[in-house]
Backbone as CSV, one residue per row, in Angstrom:
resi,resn,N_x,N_y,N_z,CA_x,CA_y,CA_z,C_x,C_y,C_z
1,UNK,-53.570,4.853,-3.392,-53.447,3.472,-3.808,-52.071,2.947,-3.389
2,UNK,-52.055,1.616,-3.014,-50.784,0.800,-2.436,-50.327,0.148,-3.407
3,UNK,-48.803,0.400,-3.564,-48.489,-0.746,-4.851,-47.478,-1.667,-3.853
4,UNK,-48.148,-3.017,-4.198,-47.753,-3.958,-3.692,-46.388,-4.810,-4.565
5,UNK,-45.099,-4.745,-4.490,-44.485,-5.176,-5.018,-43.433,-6.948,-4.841
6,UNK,-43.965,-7.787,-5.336,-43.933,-9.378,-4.824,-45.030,-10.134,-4.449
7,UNK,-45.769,-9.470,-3.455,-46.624,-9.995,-2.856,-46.049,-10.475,-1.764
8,UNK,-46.959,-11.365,-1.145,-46.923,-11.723,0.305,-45.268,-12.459,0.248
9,UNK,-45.455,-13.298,-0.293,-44.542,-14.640,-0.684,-43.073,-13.688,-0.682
10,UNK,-42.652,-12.958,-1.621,-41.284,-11.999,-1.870,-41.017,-11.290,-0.460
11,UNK,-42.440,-10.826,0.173,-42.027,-10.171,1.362,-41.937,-11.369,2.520
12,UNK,-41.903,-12.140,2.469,-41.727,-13.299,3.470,-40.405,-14.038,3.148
13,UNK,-39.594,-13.921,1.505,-38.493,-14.380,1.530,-37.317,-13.400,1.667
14,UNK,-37.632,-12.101,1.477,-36.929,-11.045,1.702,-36.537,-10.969,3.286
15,UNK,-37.764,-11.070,4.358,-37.688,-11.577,5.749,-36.680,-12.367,5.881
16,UNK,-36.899,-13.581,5.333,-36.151,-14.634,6.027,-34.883,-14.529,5.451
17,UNK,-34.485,-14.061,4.500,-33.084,-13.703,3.799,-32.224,-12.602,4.513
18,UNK,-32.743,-11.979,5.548,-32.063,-11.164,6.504,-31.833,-9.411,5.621
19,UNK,-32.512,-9.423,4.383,-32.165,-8.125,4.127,-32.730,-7.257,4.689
20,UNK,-31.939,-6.183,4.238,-32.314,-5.105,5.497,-32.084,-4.925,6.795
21,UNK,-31.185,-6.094,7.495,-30.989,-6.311,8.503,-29.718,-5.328,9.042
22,UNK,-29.443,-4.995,10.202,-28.182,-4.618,10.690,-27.069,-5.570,10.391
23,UNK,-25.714,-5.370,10.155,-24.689,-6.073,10.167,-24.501,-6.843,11.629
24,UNK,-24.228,-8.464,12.019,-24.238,-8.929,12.642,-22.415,-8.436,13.277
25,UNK,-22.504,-8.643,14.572,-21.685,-8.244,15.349,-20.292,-9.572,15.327
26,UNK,-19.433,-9.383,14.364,-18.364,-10.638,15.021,-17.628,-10.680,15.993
27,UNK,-17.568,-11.641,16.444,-16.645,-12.240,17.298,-15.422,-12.258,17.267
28,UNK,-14.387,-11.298,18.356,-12.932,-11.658,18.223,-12.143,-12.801,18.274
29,UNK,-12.180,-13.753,16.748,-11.302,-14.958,16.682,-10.673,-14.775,15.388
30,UNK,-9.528,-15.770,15.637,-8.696,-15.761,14.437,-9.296,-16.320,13.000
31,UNK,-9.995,-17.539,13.360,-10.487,-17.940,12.372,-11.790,-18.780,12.553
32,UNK,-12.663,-18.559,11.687,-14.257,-19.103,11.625,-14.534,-20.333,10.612
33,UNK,-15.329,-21.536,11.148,-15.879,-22.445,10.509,-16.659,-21.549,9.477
34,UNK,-16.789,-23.023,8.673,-18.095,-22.170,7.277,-19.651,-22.231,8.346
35,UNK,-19.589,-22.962,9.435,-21.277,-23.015,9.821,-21.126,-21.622,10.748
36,UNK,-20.054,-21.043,11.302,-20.344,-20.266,12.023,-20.316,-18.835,11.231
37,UNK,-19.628,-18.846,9.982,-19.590,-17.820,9.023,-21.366,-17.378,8.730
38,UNK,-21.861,-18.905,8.054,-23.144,-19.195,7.605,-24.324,-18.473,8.842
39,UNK,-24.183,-18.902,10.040,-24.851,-18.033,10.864,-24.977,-16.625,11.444
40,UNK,-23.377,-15.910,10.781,-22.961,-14.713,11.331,-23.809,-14.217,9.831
41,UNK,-23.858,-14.514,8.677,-24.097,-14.149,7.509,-25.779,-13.833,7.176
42,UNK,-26.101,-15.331,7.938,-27.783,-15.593,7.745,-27.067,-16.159,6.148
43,UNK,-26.861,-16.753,5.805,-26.914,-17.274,4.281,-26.725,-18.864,4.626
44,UNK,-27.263,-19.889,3.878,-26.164,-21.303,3.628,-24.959,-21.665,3.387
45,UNK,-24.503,-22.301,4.276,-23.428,-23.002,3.846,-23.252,-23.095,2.030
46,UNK,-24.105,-23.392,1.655,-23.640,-24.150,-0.300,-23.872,-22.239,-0.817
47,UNK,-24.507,-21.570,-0.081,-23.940,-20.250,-1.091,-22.780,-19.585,-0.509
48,UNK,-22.381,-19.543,0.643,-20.685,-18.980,1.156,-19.795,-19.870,0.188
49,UNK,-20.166,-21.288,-0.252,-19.124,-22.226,-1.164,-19.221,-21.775,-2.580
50,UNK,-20.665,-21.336,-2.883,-20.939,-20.655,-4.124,-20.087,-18.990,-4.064
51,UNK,-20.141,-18.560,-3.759,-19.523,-17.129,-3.463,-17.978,-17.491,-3.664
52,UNK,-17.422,-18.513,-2.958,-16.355,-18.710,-3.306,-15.342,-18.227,-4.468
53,UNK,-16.361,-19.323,-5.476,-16.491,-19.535,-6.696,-16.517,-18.029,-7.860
54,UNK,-17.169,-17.070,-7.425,-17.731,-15.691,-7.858,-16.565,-15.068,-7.161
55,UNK,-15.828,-15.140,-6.064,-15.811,-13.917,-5.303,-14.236,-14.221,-5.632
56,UNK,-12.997,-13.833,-6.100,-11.291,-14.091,-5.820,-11.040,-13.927,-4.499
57,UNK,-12.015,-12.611,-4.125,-10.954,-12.055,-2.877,-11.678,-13.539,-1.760
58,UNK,-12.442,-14.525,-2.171,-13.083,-14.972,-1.186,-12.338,-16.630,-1.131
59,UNK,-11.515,-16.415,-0.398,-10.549,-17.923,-0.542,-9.984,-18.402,0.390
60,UNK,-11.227,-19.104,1.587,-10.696,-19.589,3.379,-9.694,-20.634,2.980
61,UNK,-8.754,-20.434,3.633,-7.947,-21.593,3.759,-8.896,-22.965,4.697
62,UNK,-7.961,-24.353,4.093,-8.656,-25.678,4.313,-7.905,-25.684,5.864
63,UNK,-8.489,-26.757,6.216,-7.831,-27.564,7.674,-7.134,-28.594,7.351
64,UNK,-6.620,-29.594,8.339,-6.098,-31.263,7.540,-7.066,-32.014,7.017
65,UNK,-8.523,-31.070,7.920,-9.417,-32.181,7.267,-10.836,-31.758,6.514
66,UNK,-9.677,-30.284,6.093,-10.394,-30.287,4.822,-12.029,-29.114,5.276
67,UNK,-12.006,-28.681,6.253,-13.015,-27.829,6.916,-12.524,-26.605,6.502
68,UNK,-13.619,-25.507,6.272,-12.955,-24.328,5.721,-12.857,-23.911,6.745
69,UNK,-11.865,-22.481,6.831,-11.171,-21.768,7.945,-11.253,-20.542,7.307
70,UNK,-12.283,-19.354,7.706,-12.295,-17.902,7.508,-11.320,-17.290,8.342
71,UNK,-10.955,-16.087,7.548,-10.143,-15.196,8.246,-11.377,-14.000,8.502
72,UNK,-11.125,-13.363,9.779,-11.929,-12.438,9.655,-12.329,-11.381,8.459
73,UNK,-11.363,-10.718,7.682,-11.147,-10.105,6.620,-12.168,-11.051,5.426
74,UNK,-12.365,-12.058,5.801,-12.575,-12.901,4.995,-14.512,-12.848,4.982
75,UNK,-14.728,-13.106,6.032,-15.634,-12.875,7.132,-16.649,-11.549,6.991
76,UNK,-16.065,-10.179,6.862,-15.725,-8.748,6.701,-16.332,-9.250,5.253
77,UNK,-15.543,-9.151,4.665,-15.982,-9.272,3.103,-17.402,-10.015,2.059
78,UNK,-17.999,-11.257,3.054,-18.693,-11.900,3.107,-19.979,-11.346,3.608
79,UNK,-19.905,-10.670,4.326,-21.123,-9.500,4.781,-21.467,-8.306,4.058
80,UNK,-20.102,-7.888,3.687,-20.281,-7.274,2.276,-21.154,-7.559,1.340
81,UNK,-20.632,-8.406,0.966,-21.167,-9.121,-0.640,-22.602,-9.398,-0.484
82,UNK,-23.097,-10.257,1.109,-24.561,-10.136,1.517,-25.270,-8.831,1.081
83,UNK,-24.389,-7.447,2.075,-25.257,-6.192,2.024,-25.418,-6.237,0.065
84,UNK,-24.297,-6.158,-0.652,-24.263,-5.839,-1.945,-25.605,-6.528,-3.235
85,UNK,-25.671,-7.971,-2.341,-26.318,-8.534,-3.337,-28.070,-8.838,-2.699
86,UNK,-28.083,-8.759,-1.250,-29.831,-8.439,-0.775,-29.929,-7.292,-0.972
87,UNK,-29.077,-6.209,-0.131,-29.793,-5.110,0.341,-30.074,-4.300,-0.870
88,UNK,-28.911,-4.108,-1.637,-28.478,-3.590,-2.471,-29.135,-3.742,-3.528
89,UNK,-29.589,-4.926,-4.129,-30.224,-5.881,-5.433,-28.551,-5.746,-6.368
90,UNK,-27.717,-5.926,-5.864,-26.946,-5.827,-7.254,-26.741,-7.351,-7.661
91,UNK,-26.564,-7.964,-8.882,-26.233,-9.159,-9.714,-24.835,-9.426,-9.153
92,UNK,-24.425,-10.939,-9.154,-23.305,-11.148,-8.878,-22.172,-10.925,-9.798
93,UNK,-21.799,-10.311,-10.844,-21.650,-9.545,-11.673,-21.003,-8.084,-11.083
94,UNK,-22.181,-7.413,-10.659,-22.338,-6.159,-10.145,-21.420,-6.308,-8.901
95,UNK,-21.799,-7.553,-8.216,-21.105,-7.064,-6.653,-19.868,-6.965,-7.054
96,UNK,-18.902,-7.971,-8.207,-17.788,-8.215,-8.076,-17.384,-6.933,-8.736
97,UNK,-17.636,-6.428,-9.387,-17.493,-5.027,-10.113,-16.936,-3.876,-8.985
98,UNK,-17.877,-4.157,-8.206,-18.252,-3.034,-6.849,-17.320,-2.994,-6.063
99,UNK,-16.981,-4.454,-6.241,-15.813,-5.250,-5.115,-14.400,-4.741,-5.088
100,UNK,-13.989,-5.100,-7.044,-12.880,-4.694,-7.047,-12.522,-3.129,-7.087
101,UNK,-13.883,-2.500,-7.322,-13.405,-1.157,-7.477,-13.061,-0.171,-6.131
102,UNK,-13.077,-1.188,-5.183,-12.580,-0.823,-3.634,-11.244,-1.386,-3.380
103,UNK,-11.094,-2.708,-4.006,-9.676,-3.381,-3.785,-10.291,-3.826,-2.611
104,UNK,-11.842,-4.429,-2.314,-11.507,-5.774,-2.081,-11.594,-7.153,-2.252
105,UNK,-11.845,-7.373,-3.675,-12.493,-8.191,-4.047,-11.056,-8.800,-5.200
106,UNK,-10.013,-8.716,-3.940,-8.633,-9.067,-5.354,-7.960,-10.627,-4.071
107,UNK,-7.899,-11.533,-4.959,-7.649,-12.532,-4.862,-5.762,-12.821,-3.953
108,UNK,-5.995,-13.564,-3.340,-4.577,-13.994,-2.473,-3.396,-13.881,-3.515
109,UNK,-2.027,-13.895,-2.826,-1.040,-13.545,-3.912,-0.688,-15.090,-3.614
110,UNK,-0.162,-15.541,-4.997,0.420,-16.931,-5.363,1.306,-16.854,-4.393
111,UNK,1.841,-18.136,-4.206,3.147,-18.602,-3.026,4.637,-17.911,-3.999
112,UNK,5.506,-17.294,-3.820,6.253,-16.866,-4.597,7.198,-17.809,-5.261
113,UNK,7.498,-17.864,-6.325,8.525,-18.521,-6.913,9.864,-18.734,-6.805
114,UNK,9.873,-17.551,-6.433,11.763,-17.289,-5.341,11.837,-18.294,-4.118
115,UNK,10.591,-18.516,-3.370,10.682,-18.795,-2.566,10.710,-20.697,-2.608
116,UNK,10.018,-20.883,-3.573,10.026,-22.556,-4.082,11.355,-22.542,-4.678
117,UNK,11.843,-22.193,-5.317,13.216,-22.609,-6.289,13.899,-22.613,-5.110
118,UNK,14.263,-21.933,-3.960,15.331,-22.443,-3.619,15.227,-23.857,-2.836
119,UNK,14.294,-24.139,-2.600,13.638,-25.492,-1.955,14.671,-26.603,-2.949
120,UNK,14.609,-26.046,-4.212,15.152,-27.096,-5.133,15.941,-26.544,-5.893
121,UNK,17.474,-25.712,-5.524,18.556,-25.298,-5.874,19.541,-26.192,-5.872
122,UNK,19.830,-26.479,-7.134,20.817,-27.657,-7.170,22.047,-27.472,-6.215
123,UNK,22.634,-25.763,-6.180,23.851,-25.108,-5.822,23.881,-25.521,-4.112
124,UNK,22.523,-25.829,-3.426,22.686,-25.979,-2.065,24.056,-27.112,-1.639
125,UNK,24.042,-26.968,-0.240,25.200,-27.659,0.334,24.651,-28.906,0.636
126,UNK,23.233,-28.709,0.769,22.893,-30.262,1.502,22.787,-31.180,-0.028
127,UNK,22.643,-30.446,-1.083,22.728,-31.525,-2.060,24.113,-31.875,-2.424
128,UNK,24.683,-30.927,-2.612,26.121,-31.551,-2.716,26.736,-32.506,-1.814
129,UNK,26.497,-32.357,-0.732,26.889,-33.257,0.488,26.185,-35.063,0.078
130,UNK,24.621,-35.089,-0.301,24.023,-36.023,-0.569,24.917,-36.278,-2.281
131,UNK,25.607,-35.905,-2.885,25.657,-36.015,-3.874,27.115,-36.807,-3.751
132,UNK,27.995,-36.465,-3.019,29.534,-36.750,-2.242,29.539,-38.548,-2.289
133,UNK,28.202,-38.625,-1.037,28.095,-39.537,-0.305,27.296,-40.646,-1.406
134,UNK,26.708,-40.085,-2.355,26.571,-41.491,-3.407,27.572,-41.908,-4.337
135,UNK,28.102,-40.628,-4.436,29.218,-41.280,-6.129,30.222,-41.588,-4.681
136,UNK,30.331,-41.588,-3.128,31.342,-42.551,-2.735,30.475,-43.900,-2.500
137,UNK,29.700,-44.184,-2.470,28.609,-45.644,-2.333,28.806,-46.046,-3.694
138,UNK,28.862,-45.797,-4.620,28.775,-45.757,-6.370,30.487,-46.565,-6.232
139,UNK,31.503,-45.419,-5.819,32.645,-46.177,-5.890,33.159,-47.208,-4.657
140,UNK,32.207,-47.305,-3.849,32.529,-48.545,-3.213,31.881,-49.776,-3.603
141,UNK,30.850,-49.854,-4.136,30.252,-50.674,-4.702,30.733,-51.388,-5.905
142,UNK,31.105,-50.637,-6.937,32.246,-50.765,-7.998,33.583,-51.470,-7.519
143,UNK,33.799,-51.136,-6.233,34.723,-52.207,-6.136,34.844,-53.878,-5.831
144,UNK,33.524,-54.070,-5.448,33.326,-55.084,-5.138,33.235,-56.561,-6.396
Protein backbone atom coordinates (compact mmCIF):
# COMPACT_ATOMS: atom_id res chain seq x y z
CA UNK A 1 0.00 0.00 0.00
CA UNK A 2 1.12 3.73 -0.98
CA UNK A 3 0.75 6.37 1.54
CA UNK A 4 0.14 9.36 -0.15
CA UNK A 5 1.14 12.32 1.89
CA UNK A 6 -0.59 16.00 0.68
CA UNK A 7 -1.84 14.84 -2.25
CA UNK A 8 -1.43 16.01 -5.64
CA UNK A 9 -1.78 19.79 -4.74
CA UNK A 10 1.32 19.66 -1.68
CA UNK A 11 3.32 17.73 -4.25
CA UNK A 12 2.90 20.38 -6.91
CA UNK A 13 3.66 23.21 -4.30
CA UNK A 14 6.59 21.50 -2.86
CA UNK A 15 7.74 21.43 -6.86
CA UNK A 16 7.34 24.79 -7.42
CA UNK A 17 8.90 25.92 -4.03
CA UNK A 18 12.26 24.50 -5.25
CA UNK A 19 12.64 22.03 -2.31
CA UNK A 20 14.78 19.52 -2.66
CA UNK A 21 16.53 21.26 -5.15
CA UNK A 22 20.44 21.59 -5.49
CA UNK A 23 21.87 24.86 -4.14
CA UNK A 24 21.88 27.39 -6.99
CA UNK A 25 25.33 28.36 -8.18
CA UNK A 26 26.24 32.28 -7.34
CA UNK A 27 27.70 34.58 -9.16
CA UNK A 28 31.05 36.35 -8.39
CA UNK A 29 29.71 39.98 -7.40
CA UNK A 30 30.03 42.21 -4.68
CA UNK A 31 26.63 42.88 -4.20
CA UNK A 32 23.02 41.54 -5.33
CA UNK A 33 19.59 43.23 -5.96
CA UNK A 34 16.62 41.70 -3.90
CA UNK A 35 15.18 40.43 -7.58
CA UNK A 36 18.34 38.78 -8.34
CA UNK A 37 18.71 37.31 -4.70
CA UNK A 38 14.81 36.27 -5.22
CA UNK A 39 15.80 34.29 -8.37
CA UNK A 40 19.10 32.78 -7.07
CA UNK A 41 16.75 31.68 -3.99
CA UNK A 42 13.52 30.60 -6.03
CA UNK A 43 11.58 32.49 -3.17
CA UNK A 44 9.67 36.16 -3.51
CA UNK A 45 10.79 39.17 -3.17
CA UNK A 46 8.04 39.99 0.04
CA UNK A 47 9.50 36.71 1.78
CA UNK A 48 13.53 37.64 1.43
CA UNK A 49 11.80 41.19 3.09
CA UNK A 50 9.92 38.87 5.46
CA UNK A 51 13.09 36.91 6.47
CA UNK A 52 14.55 40.08 7.06
CA UNK A 53 12.38 40.69 9.73
CA UNK A 54 12.97 36.88 11.43
CA UNK A 55 16.49 36.61 10.45
CA UNK A 56 19.31 39.48 12.57
CA UNK A 57 22.04 38.04 10.72
CA UNK A 58 19.83 39.06 7.57
CA UNK A 59 20.36 42.94 7.09
CA UNK A 60 21.28 44.14 3.10
CA UNK A 61 22.33 47.40 3.22
CA UNK A 62 19.96 50.22 1.25
CA UNK A 63 21.16 52.19 -1.95
CA UNK A 64 20.37 56.19 -2.27
CA UNK A 65 17.43 54.92 -3.57
CA UNK A 66 16.56 52.84 -1.23
CA UNK A 67 17.03 49.28 -3.33
CA UNK A 68 18.34 46.54 -1.22
CA UNK A 69 22.01 45.56 -1.73
CA UNK A 70 23.04 41.80 -0.62
CA UNK A 71 26.33 40.94 0.36
CA UNK A 72 27.21 37.65 -0.73
CA UNK A 73 27.52 36.29 2.92
CA UNK A 74 24.26 37.67 2.96
CA UNK A 75 23.16 35.78 -0.06
CA UNK A 76 25.06 32.44 1.51
CA UNK A 77 22.87 32.73 4.40
CA UNK A 78 19.59 33.19 2.59
CA UNK A 79 19.96 29.79 0.91
CA UNK A 80 20.51 28.55 4.09
CA UNK A 81 17.51 29.51 5.75
CA UNK A 82 15.64 28.25 2.27
CA UNK A 83 17.47 24.68 2.74
CA UNK A 84 16.44 25.04 6.70
CA UNK A 85 12.91 25.95 6.33
CA UNK A 86 11.74 23.73 2.78
CA UNK A 87 14.05 21.10 2.81
CA UNK A 88 14.41 20.70 6.22
CA UNK A 89 10.56 21.50 7.47
CA UNK A 90 12.00 23.45 10.33
CA UNK A 91 9.56 26.56 11.76
CA UNK A 92 10.97 29.90 11.55
CA UNK A 93 11.62 29.65 15.10
CA UNK A 94 13.66 26.52 14.51
CA UNK A 95 15.73 27.96 11.65
CA UNK A 96 16.76 30.90 13.82
CA UNK A 97 17.66 28.55 16.67
CA UNK A 98 19.75 26.48 14.11
CA UNK A 99 21.13 29.70 12.86
CA UNK A 100 22.54 31.05 15.83
CA UNK A 101 23.83 27.91 17.06
CA UNK A 102 26.44 28.11 14.11
CA UNK A 103 27.05 31.91 14.59
CA UNK A 104 25.34 32.69 11.69
CA UNK A 105 22.43 34.04 12.31
CA UNK A 106 24.04 37.08 14.67
CA UNK A 107 23.14 40.43 13.58
CA UNK A 108 25.68 43.43 12.22
CA UNK A 109 27.70 45.23 14.96
CA UNK A 110 26.24 48.82 15.77
CA UNK A 111 28.40 51.78 14.27
CA UNK A 112 30.72 52.28 17.34
CA UNK A 113 30.33 55.00 19.74
CA UNK A 114 34.00 55.96 19.96
CA UNK A 115 33.79 56.48 16.67
CA UNK A 116 30.62 59.09 16.63
CA UNK A 117 31.76 61.08 19.76
CA UNK A 118 34.62 62.20 18.28
CA UNK A 119 32.64 63.60 15.27
CA UNK A 120 31.32 65.82 18.15
CA UNK A 121 34.29 66.45 20.63
CA UNK A 122 34.00 69.70 21.92
CA UNK A 123 38.12 69.49 22.65
CA UNK A 124 38.66 69.45 18.66
CA UNK A 125 40.70 72.29 17.02
CA UNK A 126 38.28 72.96 14.34
CA UNK A 127 35.78 73.90 17.02
CA UNK A 128 37.82 75.97 18.88
CA UNK A 129 39.01 77.77 15.86
CA UNK A 130 35.04 78.25 14.87
CA UNK A 131 34.59 79.26 18.39
CA UNK A 132 37.71 82.17 18.21
CA UNK A 133 36.17 83.51 15.14
CA UNK A 134 32.58 84.17 16.70
CA UNK A 135 33.23 85.63 20.15
CA UNK A 136 35.68 87.89 17.61
CA UNK A 137 32.34 88.70 15.29
CA UNK A 138 30.44 88.93 18.86
CA UNK A 139 33.17 91.60 19.78
CA UNK A 140 33.13 93.39 16.69
CA UNK A 141 29.70 93.72 16.50
CA UNK A 142 29.46 95.03 20.11
CA UNK A 143 31.33 97.66 18.99
CA UNK A 144 29.32 99.10 16.73
Amino acid sequence: MKLIVGGARAQKNRAASGAGTPAAEIPDKLYFRIGEVSRLAGVPAYVLRYWETEFPGLSPKKSGTGQRLYRRKEVELVLEIKRLLYDHRFTIEGARRALEARGLNVPPPPPSKADQSSLFDPRTEILEEIRRELAALRDLLAQE
